[in-house]
C-alpha positions in Angstrom: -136.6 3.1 162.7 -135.0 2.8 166.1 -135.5 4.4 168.9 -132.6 6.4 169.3 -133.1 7.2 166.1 -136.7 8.5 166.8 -135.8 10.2 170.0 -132.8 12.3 168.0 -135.4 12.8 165.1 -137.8 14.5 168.4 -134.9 16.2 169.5 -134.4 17.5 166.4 -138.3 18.8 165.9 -138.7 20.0 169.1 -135.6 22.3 168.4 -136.4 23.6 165.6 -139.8 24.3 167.1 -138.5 26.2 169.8 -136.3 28.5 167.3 -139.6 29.0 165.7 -140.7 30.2 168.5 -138.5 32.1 169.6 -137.8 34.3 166.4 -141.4 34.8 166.4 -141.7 36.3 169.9 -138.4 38.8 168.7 -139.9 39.8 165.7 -143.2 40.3 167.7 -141.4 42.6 170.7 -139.4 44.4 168.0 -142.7 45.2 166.6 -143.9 46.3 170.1 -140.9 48.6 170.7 -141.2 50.1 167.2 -144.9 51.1 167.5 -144.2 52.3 171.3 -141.5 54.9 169.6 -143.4 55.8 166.8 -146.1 56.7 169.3 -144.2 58.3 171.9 -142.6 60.6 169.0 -146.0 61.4 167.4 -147.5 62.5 170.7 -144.5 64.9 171.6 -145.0 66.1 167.7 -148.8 66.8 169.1 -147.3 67.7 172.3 -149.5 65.6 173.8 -146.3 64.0 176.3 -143.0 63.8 176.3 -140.5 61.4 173.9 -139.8 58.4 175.8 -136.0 57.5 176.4 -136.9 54.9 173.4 -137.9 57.8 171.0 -134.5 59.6 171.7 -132.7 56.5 170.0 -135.9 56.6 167.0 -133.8 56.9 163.9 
């Protein structure tokens, strides 16, 4: 194998790696937000505190 082959092949890894990545840390914040409205919107049920802006766009 030659090395421009091997550097593309790299290129190659180290994109997919960073998609990887990256998808991850979405599906991770999208978790975040969800729990932060579902918690907002149980503590104004409780009336424990007010809906966050977040919670007014809960569907």
């Amino acid at each position: 194998m030659n090395k421009l082959s091997m550097d593309k092949q790299l290129d190659i890894l180290r994109r997919e790696a960073r998609e990887r990545r990256n998808a991850a840390l979405r599906a991770r914040l999208a978790d975040d937000m969800t729990a932060e409205r579902v918690l907002s919107r149980f503590l104004a049920m409780k009336g424990l505190g007010e809906p966050s802006e977040n919670t007014l766009n809960f569907a």
